[in-house]
C-alpha positions in Angstrom: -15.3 -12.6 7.4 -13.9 -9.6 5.5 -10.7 -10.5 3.8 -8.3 -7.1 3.2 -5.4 -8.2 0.5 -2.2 -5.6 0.5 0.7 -4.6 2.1 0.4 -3.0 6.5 2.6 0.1 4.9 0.1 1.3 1.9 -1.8 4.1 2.6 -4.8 2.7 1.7 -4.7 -0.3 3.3 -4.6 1.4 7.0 -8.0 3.4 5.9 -9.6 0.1 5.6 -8.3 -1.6 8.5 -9.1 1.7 10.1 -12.7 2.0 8.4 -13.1 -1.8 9.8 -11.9 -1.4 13.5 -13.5 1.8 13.9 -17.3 0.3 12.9 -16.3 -3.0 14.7 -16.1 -5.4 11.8 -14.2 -8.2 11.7 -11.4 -8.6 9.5 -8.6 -10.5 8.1 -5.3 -9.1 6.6 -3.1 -10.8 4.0 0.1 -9.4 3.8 1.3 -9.4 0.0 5.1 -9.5 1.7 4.2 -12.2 3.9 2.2 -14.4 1.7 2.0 -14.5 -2.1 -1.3 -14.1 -3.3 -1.9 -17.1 -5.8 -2.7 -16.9 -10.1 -5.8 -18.6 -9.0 -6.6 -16.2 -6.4 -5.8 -13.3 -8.8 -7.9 -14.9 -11.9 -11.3 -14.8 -9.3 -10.7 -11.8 -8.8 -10.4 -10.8 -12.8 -14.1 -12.8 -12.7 -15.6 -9.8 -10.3 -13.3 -6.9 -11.7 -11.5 -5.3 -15.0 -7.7 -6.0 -15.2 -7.7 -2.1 -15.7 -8.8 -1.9 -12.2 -6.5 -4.7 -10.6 -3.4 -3.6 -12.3 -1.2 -0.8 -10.5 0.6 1.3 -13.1 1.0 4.0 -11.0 2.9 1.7 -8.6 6.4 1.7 -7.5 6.8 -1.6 -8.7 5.5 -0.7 -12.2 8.0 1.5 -12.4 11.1 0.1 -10.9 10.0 -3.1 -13.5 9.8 -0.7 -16.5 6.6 -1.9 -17.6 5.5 0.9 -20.0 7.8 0.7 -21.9 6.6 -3.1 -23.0 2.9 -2.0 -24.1 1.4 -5.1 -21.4 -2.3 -6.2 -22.9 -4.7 -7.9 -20.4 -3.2 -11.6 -20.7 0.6 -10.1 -19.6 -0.9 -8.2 -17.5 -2.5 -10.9 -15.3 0.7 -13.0 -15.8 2.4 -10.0 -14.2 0.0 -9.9 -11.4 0.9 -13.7 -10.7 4.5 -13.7 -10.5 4.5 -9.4 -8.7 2.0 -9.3 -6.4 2.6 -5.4 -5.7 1.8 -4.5 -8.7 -2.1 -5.2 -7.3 -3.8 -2.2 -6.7 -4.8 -2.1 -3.4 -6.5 -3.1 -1.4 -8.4 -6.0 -2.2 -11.5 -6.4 -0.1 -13.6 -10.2 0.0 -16.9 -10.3 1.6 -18.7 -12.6 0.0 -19.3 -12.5 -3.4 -17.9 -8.9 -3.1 -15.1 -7.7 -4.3 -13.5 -4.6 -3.8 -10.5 -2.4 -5.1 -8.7 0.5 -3.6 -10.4 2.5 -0.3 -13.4 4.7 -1.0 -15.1 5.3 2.3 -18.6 5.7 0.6 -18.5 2.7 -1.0 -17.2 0.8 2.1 -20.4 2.2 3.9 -22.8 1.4 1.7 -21.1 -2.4 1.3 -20.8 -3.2 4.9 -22.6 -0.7 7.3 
């Protein structure tokens, strides 16, 4: 089963779900507003992929929390993932051992068609 983390209203999460109904594929979407993602969760995740690519700093969120101006390394950065889950870039995609960040319709080919 595909697993799509992010929120229904990000752009990029509707290409997925798009990308996914469109070639038939079975999915399953986890609403970041609906249910926190956990610190566990979020450190597998840092197993597969950079914290640079996780981390949303071009995010509303980022912004509204006036993030830049504290200079976050990778430890408060993950800390800040835990406790603000839209500051995840998104989406996150599970299949398998797969893990995938943000919507690139090449990439989703290759990885699931």
């Amino acid at each position: 089963m595909i697993e799509v983390y992010g929120i229904k209203s990000c752009g990029s999460v509707k290409k997925a779900v798009q990308f996914f109904q469109k070639h038939n594929l079975e999915y399953r979407l986890h609403d970041f507003k609906a249910q926190n993602v956990t610190c566990e969760r979020v450190s597998l995740w840092l197993e597969k992929t950079d914290i640079k690519v996780l981390f949303n700093s071009k995010s509303t969120s980022y912004r509204t929390l006036q993030l830049k101006e504290l200079n976050l390394d990778a430890i408060t950065q993950k800390e800040w993932l835990c406790k603000e889950n839209l500051l995840i870039k998104r989406p996150v995609v599970e299949f398998g051992e797969k893990l995938l960040v943000g919507f690139n319709e090449e990439n989703y080919k290759g990885v699931f068609l």
